[in-house]
N, C-alpha and C positions, 0 to 999 in steps of 0.2 A: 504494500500500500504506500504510492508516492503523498508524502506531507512535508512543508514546512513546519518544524515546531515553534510555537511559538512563548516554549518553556523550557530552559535548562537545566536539569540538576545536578549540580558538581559532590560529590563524596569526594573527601579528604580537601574541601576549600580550604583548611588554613594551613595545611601540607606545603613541602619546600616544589613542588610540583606546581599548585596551584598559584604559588607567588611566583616563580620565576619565568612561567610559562602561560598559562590559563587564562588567568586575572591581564596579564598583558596583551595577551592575544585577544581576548575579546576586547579591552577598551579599545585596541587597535581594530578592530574592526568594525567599533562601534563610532569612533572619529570617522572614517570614512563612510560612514553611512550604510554599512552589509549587512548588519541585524535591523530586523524589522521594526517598526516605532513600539509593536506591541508585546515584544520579545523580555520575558522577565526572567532573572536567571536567581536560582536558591541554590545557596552553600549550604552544607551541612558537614558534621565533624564533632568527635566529641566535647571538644572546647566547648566552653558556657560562653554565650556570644546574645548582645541581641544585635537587631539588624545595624543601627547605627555603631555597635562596637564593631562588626565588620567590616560593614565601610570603612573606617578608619583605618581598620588593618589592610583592607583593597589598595586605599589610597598611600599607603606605606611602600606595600610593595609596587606597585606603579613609580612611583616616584624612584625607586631603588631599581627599579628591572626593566623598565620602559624608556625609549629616549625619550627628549622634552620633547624633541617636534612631532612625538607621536600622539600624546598626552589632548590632545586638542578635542573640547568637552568633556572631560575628566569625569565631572562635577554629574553632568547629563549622564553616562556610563555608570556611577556611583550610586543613582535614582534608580536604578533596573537591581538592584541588588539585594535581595535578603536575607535572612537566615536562620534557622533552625541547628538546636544540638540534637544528637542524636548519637545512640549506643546502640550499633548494627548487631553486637551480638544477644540483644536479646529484643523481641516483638513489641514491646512498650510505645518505643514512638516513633513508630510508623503512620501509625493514624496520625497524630500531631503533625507527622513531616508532611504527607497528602493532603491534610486541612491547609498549610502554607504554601505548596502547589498549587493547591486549588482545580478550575477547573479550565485544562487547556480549550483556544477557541481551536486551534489544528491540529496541536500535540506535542508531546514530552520527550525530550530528548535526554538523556541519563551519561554520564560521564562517571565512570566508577575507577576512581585511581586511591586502590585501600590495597593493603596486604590481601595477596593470594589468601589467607586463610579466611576472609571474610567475607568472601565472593559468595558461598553460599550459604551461609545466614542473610545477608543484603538481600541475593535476589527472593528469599523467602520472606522475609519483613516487605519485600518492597510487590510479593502475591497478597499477603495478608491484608496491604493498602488497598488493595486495586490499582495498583501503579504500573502493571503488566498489562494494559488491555492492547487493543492493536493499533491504536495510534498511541505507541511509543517506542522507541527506539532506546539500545542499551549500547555505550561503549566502552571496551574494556582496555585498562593499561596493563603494559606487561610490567613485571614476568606474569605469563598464564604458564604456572606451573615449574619445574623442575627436570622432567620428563615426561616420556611419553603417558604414562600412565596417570601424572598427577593430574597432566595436562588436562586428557579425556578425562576426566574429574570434575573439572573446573567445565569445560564446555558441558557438557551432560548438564551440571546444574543449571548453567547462562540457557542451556536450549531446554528445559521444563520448562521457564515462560515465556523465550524469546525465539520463535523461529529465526531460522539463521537470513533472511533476508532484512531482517530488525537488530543483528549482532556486526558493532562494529568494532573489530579487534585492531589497535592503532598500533603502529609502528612508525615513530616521528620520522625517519629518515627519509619515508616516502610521499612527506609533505615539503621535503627542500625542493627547492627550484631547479640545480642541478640534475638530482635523481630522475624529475620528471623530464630536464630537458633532455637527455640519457632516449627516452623513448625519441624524441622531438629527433634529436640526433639522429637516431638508424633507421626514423620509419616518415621524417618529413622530408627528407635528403636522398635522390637517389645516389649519392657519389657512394655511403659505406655501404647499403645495404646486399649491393652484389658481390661487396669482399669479405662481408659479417659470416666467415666460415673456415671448417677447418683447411679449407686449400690456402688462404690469402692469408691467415693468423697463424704465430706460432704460438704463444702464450699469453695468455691475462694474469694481472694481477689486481688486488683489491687490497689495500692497505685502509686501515682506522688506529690509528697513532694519537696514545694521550703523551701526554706530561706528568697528570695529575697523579697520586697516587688513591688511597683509602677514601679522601674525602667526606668523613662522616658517615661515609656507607662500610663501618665494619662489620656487621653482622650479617649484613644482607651479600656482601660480595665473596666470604671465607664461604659462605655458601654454595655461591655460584659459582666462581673463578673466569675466567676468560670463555673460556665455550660454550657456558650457558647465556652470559650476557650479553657477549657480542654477538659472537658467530650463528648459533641457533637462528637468531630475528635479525638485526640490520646485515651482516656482513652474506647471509642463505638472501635475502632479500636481492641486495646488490648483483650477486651473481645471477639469479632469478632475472632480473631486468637486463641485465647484458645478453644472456645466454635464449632467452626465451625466442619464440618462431612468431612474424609479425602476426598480429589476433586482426579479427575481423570486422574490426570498430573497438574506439576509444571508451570503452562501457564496462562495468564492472564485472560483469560476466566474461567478456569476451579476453580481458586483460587475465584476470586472476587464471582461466583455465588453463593460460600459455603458462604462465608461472609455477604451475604445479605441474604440470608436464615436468618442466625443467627438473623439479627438488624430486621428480619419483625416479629420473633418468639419472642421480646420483650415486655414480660406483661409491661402495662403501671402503674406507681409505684402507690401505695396507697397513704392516706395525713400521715401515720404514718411510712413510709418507706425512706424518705430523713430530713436531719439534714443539716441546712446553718448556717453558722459565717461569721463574721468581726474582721480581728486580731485589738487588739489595744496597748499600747506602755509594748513594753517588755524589754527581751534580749535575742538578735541569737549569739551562739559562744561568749557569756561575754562582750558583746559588747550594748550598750542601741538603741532601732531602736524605730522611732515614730508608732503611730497607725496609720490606714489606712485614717481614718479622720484628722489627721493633716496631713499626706502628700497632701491626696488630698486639704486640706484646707478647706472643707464644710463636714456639715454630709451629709449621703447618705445610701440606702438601699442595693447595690450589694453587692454581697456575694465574699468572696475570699475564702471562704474554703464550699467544700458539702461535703456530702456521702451521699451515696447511697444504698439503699438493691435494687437488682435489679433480675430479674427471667428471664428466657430463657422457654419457654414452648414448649418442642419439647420432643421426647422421652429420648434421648439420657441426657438431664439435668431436668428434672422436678422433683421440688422439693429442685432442690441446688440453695442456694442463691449464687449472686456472691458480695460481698460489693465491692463498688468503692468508695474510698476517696483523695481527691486533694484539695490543699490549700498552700496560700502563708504564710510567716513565722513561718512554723514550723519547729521543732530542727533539724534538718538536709534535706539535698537532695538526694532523693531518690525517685528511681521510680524501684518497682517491681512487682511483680505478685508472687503468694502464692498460694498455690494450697494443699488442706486440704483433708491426708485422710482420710476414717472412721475406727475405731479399729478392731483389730481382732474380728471376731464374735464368739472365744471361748481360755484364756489365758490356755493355759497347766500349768503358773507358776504361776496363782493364790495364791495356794494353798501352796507355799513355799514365800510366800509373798513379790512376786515381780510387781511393779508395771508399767504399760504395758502405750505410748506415741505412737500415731496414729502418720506413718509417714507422712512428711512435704515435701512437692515440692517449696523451694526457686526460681524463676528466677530473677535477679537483670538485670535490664537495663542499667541503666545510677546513681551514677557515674561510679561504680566498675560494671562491665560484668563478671556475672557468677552465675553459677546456685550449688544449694546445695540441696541436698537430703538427708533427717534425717534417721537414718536408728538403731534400735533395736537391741541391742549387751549385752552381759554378762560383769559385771564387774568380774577381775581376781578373784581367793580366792577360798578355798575350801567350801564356801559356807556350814558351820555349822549354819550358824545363819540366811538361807533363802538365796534364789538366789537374787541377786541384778544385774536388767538389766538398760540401760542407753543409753537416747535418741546419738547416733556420727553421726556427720554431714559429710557426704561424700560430699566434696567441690570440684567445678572444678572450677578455677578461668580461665576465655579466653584466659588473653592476657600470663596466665604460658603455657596453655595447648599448642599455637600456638606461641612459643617466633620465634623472625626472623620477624613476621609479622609485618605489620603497623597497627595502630589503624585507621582504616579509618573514617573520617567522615563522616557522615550519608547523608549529600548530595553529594558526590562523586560517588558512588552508583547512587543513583537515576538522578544525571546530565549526567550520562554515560547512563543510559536505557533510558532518555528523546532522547539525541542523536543518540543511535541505534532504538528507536524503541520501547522497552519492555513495555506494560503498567501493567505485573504481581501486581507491589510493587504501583501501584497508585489508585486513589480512582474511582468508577465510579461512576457515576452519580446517581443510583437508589440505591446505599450505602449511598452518602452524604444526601438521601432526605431520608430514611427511618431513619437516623441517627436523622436527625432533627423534623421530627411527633414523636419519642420518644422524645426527649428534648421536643422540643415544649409543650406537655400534661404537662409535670411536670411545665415549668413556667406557664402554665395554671393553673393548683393546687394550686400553690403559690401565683395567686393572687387573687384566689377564698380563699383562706386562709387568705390573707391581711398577709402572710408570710414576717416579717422580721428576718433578720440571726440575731443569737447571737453570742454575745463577745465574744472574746477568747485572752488569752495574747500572745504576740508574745513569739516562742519559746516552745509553749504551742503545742499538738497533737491536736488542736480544742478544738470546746464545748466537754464541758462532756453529751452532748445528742448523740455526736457520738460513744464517748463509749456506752453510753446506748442502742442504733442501734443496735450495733453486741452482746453485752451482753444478751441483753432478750431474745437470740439464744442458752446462751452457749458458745458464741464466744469469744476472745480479739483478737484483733488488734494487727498484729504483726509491733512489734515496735525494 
């Protein structure tokens, strides 16, 4: 059922989620005029709040997390605002939270960013309301789960009251600008889409590089480690979008089914195929940062840094490796995708001894948005002494190409298509699980292995077994 709602309800509103992202995204898109004049949005959380103690915490974080020239009608965005406490795990105030709902004129849109374990007491507090009928819509923030198992856990309870055409599973990376123009890239441009295969590519790569270490996420990351956080959701994501075969319109259906194509067409990795680390005390930026064992205060075995060699066995890539590597404090932050061609299959300047560089497909995500393509050129000179050619990067930076625009943040976007309806940019259900039987087999590997990650110094590109990964290819890392 197509609705605009014209009701939001945020779970975990005064969560570090909801200030640094949420709360900013929607006054931004209520400055520009994208939410409806009759669109009301309720926090809830179990903080004792009333509605003007919220505001105030709204307008805190706005002011902290939002630029100023975004901020334009603040005051107007801070009137759409209210807010209910509420204790999901037990049924008491639900009815209170639906009384402050109210009664939608189109329909409710639901934003659930609470710990996995209170996914399903919520969605049952929120059948006991009547906050389930069919104009409403539910979206959920990850982690959904742990594994395969918890997972299907978690969605079984979300689909008791929500069919999965009303279930929007968010994965922020697929609301950057970048990521989308990634499709814009191979399917609005005839020049890649006849080379996007394994005859014209030799390798991919996918790089998401922090800096950061722990950052207040102790308990939730010794949990996770590298392979559940990253790789499972944005980095399976990323390759998903490169790898996938063009769909047959820009629609939610038609995009997601090419994507799970790709994550079922996942060889499951060999024991010689993935590399783990643990950063320990370095320096990021000239600056001394502890190891991951002294933050966390005890030794322990999760991994913050993997790669991966990873295979797609379908026609269209058999035989291209795609390497995925992600990890916390290394020399800078960067998340891009690399996209490797093969060389010419015969140099005409051999022979005048020039020496020929397979071009390069750059996409940079986040921080800098912009994609670079290396491209084969003559250096000047009358060339007596042999032609001399030389890799130029034809660079598009985003935010030159489209000046005047705003930098939108990446949930703005997708708070807007939870709103109207769109579920294109979100995850379905038989993605996140085929996401996860891949992941899954590898921490299976690793403990048939009695696999623990190796050190690496902070500021460091990982173990040197990850160079050694894409090396005994012929590959390096682009760095």
């Amino acid at each position: 059922m197509s609705f605009t709602a014209d009701r939001l309800l945020l779970f975990g509103a005064t969560g570090d989620l909801a200030q640094r992202m949420l709360l900013p995204s929607l006054c931004a898109l209520d400055a520009d005029e994208l939410l409806g004049a009759d669109v009301k949005i309720i926090g809830t959380a179990r903080s004792e709040m009333s509605d003007n103690e919220f505001r105030n915490f709204a307008r805190a974080a706005l002011e902290k997390f939002l630029p100023a020239d975004r901020r334009g009608g603040m005051a107007h965005f801070l009137n759409r605002l209210t807010y209910q406490t509420l204790d999901a795990t037990t049924l008491e105030g639900f009815d209170d939270l639906a009384g402050k709902v109210g009664t939608p004129a189109r329909g409710l849109a639901i934003f659930l960013s609470t710990a996995p374990s209170l996914f399903e007491p919520t969605i049952k507090g929120l059948q006991h309301a009547g906050l389930d009928g069919p104009n409403v819509r539910m979206c959920l923030e990850k982690p959904l789960g742990t594994n395969l198992g918890s997972s299907c856990e978690i969605n079984d309870a979300v689909a008791s009251a929500f069919p999965e055409d009303r279930i929007f599973r968010i994965d922020h990376y697929l609301g950057k600008e970048t990521v989308q123009n990634l499709l814009a890239l191979r399917f609005a441009n005839i020049l890649f889409e006849p080379l996007w295969n394994a005859a014209h590519i030799e390798h991919v790569e996918i790089t998401v590089a922090e800096t950061v270490g722990l950052e207040g996420r102790v308990a939730f990351y010794d949990d996770a480690g590298a392979l559940r956080d990253m790789v499972q959701n944005h980095m399976l994501q990323l390759l998903a979008l490169v790898a996938m075969e063009p769909p047959s319109s820009f629609d939610a259906t038609s995009v997601r089914d090419e994507k799970v194509k790709v994550l079922r067409s996942l060889r499951q990795v060999s024991e010689n195929e993935t590399v783990t680390g643990q950063y320990r005390a370095g320096a990021i930026s000239g600056k001394a940062v502890p190891g991951y064992d002294e933050e966390l205060g005890k030794p322990s075995t999760t991994e913050t840094f993997v790669a991966i060699k990873a295979h797609v066995d379908n026609w269209r890539w058999k035989g291209v490796p795609f390497y995925l590597r992600t990890g916390k404090r290394l020399p800078r932050r960067v998340t891009e995708i690399v996209v490797q061609f093969r060389c010419v299959p015969h140099s005409i300047f051999a022979e005048k001894g020039a020496k020929m560089t397979p071009n390069q497909l750059v996409i940079g995500i986040q921080p800098e948005e912009n994609i670079s393509l290396s491209l084969m050129a003559k250096v000047p000179g009358l060339d007596r002494e042999g032609i001399r050619l030389r890799s130029v990067p034809l660079d598009i930076a985003m935010p030159d190409a489209f000046t005047g625009l705003h930098r939108r943040i990446a949930y703005e976007r997708l708070l807007l298509d939870l709103i109207e309806g769109d579920q294109t940019l979100f995850v379905r259900r038989d993605e996140v699980e085929a996401q996860w039987e891949w992941v899954d087999a590898i921490r299976a590997l690793w403990e048939a292995q009695t696999l623990e990650p190796k050190t690496y110094t902070s500021g460091s590109w990982g173990p040197s077994a990850a160079i050694a990964l894409a090396e005994r290819d012929g590959v390096t890392w682009h760095e």
